[in-house]
C-alpha positions as a Markdown table, in Angstrom:
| # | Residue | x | y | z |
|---|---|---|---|---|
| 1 | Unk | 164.4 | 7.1 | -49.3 |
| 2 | Unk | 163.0 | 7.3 | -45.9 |
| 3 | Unk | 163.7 | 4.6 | -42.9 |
| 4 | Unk | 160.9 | 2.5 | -42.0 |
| 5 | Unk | 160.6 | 1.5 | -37.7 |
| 6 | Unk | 161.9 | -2.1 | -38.9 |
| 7 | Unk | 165.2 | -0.7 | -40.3 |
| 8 | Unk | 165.6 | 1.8 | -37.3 |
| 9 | Unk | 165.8 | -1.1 | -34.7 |
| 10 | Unk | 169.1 | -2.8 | -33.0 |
| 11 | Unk | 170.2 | -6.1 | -34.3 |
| 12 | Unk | 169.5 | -8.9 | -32.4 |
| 13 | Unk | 172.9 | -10.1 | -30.6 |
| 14 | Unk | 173.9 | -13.8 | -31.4 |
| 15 | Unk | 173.5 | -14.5 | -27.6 |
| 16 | Unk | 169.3 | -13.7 | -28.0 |
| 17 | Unk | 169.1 | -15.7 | -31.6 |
| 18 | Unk | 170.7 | -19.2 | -29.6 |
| 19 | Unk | 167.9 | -21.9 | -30.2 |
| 20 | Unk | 166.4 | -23.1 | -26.8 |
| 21 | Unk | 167.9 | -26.8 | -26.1 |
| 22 | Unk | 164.4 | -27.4 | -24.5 |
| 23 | Unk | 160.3 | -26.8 | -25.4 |
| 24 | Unk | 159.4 | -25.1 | -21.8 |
| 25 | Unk | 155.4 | -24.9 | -21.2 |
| 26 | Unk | 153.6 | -23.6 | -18.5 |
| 27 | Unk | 151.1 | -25.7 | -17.5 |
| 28 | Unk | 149.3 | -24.2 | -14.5 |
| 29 | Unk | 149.7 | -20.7 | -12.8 |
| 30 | Unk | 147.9 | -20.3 | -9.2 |
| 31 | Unk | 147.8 | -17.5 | -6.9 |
| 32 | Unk | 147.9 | -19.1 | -3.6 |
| 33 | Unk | 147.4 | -18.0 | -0.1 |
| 34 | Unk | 149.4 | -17.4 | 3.5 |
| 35 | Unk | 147.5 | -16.6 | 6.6 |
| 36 | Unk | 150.0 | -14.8 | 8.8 |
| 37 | Unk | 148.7 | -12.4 | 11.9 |
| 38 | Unk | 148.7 | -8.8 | 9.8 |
| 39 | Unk | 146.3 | -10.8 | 6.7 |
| 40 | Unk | 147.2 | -13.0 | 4.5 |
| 41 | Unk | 150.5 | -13.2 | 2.1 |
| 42 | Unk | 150.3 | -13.9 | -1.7 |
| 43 | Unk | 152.5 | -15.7 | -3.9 |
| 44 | Unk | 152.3 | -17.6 | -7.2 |
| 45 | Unk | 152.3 | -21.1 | -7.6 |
| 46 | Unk | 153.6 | -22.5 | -11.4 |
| 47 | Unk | 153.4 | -26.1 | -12.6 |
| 48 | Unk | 156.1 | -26.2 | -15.8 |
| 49 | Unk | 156.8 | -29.4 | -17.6 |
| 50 | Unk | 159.9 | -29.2 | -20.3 |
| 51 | Unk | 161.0 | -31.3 | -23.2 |
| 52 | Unk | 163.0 | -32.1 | -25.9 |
| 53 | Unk | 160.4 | -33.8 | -28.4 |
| 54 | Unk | 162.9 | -36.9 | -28.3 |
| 55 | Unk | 161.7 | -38.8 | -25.7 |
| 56 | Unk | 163.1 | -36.6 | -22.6 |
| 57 | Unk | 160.9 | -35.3 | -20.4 |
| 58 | Unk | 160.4 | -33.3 | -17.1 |
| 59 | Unk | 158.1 | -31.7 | -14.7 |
| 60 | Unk | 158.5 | -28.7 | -11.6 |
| 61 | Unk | 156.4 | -26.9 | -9.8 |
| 62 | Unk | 157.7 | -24.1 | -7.5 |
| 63 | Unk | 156.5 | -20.3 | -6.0 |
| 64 | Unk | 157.5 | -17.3 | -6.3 |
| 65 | Unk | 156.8 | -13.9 | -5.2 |
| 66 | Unk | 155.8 | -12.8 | -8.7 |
| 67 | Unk | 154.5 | -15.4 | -11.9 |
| 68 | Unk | 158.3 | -14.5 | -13.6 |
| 69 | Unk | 159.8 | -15.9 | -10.5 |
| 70 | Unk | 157.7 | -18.6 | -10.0 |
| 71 | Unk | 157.9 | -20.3 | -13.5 |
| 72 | Unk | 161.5 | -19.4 | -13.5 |
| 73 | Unk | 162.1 | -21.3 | -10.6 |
| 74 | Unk | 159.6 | -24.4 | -11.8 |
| 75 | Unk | 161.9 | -24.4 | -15.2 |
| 76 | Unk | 164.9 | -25.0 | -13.3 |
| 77 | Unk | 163.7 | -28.2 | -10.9 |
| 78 | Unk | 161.7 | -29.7 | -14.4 |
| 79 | Unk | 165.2 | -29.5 | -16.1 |
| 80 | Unk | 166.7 | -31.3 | -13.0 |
| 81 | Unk | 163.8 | -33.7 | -13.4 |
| 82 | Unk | 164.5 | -34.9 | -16.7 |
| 83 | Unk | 163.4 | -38.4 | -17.3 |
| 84 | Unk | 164.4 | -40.9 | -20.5 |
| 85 | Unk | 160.9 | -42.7 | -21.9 |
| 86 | Unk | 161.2 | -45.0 | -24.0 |
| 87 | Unk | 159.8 | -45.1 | -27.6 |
| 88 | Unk | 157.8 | -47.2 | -30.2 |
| 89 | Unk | 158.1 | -45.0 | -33.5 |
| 90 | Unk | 155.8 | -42.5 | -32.7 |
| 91 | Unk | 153.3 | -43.7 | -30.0 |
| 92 | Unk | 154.2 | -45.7 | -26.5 |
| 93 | Unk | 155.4 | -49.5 | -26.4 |
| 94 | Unk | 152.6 | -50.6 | -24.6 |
| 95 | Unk | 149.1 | -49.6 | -22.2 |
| 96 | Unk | 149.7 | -48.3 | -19.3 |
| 97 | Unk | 147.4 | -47.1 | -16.1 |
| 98 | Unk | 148.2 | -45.0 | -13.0 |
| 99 | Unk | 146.1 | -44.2 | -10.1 |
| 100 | Unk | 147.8 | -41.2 | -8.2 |
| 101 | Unk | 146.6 | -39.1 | -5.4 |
| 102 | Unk | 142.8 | -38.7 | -6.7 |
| 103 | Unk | 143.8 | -39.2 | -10.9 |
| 104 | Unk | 143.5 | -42.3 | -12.6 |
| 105 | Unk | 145.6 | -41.5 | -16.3 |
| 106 | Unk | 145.3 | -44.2 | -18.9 |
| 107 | Unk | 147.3 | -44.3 | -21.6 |
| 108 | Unk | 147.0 | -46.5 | -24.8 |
| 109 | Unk | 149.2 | -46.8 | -28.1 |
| 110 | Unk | 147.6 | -45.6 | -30.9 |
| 111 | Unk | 148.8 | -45.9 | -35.0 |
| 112 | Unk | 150.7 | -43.6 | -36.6 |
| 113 | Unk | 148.5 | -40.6 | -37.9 |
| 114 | Unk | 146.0 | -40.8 | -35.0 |
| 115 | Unk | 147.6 | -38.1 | -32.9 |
| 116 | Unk | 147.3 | -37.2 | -29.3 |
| 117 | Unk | 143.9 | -37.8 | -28.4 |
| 118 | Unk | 144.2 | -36.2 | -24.5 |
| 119 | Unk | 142.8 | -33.6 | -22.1 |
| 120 | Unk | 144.7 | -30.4 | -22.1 |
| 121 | Unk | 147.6 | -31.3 | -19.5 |
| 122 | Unk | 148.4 | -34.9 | -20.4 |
| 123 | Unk | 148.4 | -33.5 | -24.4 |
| 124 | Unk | 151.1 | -31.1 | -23.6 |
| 125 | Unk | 153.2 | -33.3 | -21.7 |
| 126 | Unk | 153.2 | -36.5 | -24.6 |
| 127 | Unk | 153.9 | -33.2 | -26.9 |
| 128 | Unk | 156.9 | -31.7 | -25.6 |
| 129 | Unk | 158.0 | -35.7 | -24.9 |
| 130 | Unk | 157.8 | -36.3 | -28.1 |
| 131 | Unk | 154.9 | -38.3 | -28.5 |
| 132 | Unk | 152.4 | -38.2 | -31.5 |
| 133 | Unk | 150.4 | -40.5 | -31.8 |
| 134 | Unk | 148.7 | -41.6 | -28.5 |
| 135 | Unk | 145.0 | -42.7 | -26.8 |
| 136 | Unk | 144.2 | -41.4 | -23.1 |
| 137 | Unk | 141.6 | -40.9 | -20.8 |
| 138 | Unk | 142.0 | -38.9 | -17.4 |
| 139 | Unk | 139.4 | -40.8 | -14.6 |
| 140 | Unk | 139.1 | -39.2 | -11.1 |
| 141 | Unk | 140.2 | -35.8 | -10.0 |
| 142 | Unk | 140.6 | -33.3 | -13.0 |
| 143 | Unk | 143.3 | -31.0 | -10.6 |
| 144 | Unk | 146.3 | -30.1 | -12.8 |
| 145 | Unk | 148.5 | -31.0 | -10.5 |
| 146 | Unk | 147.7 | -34.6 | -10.1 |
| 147 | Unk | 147.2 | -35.5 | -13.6 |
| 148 | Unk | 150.3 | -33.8 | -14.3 |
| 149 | Unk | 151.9 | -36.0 | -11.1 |
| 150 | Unk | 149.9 | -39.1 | -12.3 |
| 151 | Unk | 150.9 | -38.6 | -16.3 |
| 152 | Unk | 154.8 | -38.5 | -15.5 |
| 153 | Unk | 154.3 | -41.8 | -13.7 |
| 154 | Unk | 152.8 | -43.3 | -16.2 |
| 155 | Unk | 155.5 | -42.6 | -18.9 |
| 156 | Unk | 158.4 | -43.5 | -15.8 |
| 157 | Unk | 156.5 | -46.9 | -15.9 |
| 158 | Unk | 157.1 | -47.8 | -19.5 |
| 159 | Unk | 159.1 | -50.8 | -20.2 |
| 160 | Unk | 160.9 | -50.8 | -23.7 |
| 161 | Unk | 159.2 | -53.3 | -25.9 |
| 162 | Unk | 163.2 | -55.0 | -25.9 |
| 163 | Unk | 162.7 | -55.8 | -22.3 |
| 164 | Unk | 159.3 | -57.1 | -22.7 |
| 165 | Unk | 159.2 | -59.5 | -25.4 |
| 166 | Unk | 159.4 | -62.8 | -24.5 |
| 167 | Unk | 162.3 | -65.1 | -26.5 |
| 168 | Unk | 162.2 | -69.1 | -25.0 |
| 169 | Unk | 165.8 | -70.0 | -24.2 |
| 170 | Unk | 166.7 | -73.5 | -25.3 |
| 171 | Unk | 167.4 | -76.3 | -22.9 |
| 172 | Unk | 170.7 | -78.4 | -23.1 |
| 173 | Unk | 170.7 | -81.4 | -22.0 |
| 174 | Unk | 173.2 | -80.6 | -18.6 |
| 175 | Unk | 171.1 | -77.9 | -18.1 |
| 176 | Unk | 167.9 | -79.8 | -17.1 |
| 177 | Unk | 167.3 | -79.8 | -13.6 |
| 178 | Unk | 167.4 | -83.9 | -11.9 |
| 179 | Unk | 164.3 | -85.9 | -12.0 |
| 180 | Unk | 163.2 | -86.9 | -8.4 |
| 181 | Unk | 161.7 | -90.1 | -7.7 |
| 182 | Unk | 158.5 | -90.6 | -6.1 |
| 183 | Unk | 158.8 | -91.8 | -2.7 |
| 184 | Unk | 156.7 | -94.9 | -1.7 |
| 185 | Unk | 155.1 | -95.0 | 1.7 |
| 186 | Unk | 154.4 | -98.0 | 3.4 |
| 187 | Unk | 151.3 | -98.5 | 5.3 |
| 188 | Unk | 152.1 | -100.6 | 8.4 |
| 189 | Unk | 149.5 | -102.5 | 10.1 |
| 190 | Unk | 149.0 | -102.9 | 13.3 |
């Protein structure tokens, strides 16, 4: 019986089969521009945000020489940047809008089965968050970088729906503050 390619090829090591602890996506890859005195110098910008589809979420931007380096490097500071949002079953406790730079991002709980209803970077950033079901609308600037900038604030701003609601404490009677009098004022005459 002959060997086909797939039986002829090494076994994976465990090391290469380890689940990834986070979703990594790249978001934005530039080639920017150095004007030095022999020309000008490229390198790559990257704009990575990183998740764990549980309500963690992050967001790095670096350069790098080549696009490996540069979204290697981006991974790292957007794994330093994680940030804890706070959830409402599947969608966001409450509305939200953030003006930023030249972006205005406003984000709006939806009901569950809706889904993300976003432009391309705020979607991916509610999806590696953990978000499903969610209305926005990106006013202003459509740069990447600021929406990206403007969405993370947003979700930083969220205010857990325990926080938020309102429960009247009851007044004892020692705990009500002294009634002052009014003051009479006597008109002399002269």
């Amino acid at each position: 019986m002959p060997m086909s390619n797939r039986d002829r090829r090494p076994r994976r090591s465990p090391v290469d089969q380890e689940e990834k602890q986070y979703d990594e996506r790249t978001l934005d890859i530039d080639r920017v521009a150095r004007v030095v005195k022999g020309g000008r110098r490229f390198r790559f910008r990257a704009l990575v945000v990183v998740g764990d589809h549980k309500g963690s979420v992050g967001m790095g931007i670096a350069k790098g020489a080549d696009v490996t380096t540069a979204i290697t490097k981006a991974t790292e500071i957007a794994k330093k940047s994680l940030v804890r949002i706070p959830l409402y079953k599947t969608t966001i406790p409450h509305e939200v809008e953030v003006k930023l730079s030249g972006s205005r991002i406003l984000l709006k709980p939806a009901s569950i089965g809706t889904g993300l209803i976003a432009g391309s970077v705020v979607r991916t950033i509610l999806e590696v968050a953990g978000i499903n079901d969610v209305l926005s609308k990106s006013l202003g600037s459509s740069n990447k970088t600021n929406a990206a900038y403007a969405t993370m604030s947003a979700l930083q701003r969220l205010v857990p729906a325990k926080d938020w609601i309102h429960r009247p404490k009851r007044q004892t009677v020692e705990s009500k503050p002294p009634v002052a009098k009014a003051a009479t004022v006597t008109k002399e005459k002269k």
